[in-house]
Backbone as JSON, one array per atom type, in Angstrom:
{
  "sequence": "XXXXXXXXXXXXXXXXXXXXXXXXXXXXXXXXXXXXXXXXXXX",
  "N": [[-41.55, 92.1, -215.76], [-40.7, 91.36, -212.99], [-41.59, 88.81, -213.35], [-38.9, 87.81, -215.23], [-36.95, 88.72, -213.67], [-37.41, 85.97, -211.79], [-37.28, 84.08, -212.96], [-34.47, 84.04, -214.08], [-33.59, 84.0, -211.61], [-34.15, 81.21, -210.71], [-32.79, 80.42, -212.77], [-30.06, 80.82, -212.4], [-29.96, 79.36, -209.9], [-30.04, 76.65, -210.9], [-27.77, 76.43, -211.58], [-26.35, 76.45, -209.5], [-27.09, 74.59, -207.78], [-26.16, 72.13, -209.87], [-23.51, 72.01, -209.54], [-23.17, 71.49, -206.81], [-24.13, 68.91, -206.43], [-23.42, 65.65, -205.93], [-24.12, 63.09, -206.96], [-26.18, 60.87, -209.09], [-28.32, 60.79, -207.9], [-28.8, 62.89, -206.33], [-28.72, 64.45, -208.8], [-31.1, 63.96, -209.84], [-32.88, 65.2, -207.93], [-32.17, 67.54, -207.6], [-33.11, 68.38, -210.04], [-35.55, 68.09, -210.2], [-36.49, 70.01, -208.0], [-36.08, 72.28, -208.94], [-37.88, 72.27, -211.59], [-40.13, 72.38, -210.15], [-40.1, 75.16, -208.88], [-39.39, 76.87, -211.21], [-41.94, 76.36, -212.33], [-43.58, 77.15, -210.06], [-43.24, 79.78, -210.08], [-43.66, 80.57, -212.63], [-46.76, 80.51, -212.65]],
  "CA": [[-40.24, 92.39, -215.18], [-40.64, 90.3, -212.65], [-41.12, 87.26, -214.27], [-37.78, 87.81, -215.69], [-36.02, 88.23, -212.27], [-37.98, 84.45, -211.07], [-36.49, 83.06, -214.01], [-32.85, 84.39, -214.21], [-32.97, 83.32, -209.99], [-33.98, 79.76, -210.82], [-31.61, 79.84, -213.5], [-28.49, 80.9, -211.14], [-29.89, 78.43, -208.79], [-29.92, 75.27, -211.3], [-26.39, 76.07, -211.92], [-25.47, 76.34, -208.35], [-26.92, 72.91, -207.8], [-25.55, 70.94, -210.7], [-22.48, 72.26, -208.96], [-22.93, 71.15, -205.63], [-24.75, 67.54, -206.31], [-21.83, 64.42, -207.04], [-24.31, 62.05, -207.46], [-27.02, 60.79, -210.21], [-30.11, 60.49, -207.27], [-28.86, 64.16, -206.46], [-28.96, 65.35, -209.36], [-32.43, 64.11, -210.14], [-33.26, 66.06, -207.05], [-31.86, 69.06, -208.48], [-33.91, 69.09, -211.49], [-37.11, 68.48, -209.64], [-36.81, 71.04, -207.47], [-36.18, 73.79, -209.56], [-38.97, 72.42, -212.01], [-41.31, 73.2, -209.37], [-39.39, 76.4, -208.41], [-40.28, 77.36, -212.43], [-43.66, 76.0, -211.95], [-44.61, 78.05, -209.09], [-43.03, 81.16, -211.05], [-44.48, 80.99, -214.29], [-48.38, 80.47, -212.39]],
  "C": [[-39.96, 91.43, -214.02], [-40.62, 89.12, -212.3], [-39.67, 86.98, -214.48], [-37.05, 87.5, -214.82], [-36.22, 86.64, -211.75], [-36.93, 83.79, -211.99], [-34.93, 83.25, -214.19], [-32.74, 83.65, -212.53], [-33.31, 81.76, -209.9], [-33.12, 79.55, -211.68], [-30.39, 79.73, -212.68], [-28.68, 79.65, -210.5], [-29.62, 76.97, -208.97], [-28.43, 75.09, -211.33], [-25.56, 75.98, -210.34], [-26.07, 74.78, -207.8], [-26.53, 71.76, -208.31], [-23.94, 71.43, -210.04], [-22.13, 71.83, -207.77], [-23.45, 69.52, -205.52], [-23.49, 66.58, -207.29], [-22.49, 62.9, -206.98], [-25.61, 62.08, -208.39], [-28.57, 61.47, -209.32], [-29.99, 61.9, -206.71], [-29.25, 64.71, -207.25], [-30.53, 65.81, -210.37], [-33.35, 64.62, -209.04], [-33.16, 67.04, -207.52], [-32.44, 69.62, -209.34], [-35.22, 68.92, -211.01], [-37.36, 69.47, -209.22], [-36.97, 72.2, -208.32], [-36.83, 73.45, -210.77], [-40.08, 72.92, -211.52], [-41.8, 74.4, -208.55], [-40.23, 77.13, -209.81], [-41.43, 77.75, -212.12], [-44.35, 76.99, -211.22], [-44.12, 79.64, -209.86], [-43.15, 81.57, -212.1], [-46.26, 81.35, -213.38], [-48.33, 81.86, -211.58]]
}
C-alpha cells in the first residue's frame, strides 16, 4: 500500500516538473531526479 502511494507521488511529481522545466538541460534534470526519487522508493 505504500509502495503504491511512493509511486502515484513521483508520478504527480514528474508531471509537475515536465510542466515547470522550458528547457532540454531542465528537463534532463527532471527525469533524473525523479529516477532516483523511484529508485529510493522501490528499495
Amino acid at each position: 500500500m505504500m509502495r503504491k502511494l511512493m509511486v502515484a507521488a513521483v508520478l504527480g511529481s514528474v508531471l509537475a516538473s515536465l510542466g515547470a522545466c522550458n528547457t532540454v538541460k531542465g528537463l534532463g534534470r527532471d527525469i533524473q531526479s525523479v529516477g532516483q526519487a523511484g529508485e529510493k522508493a522501490i528499495n
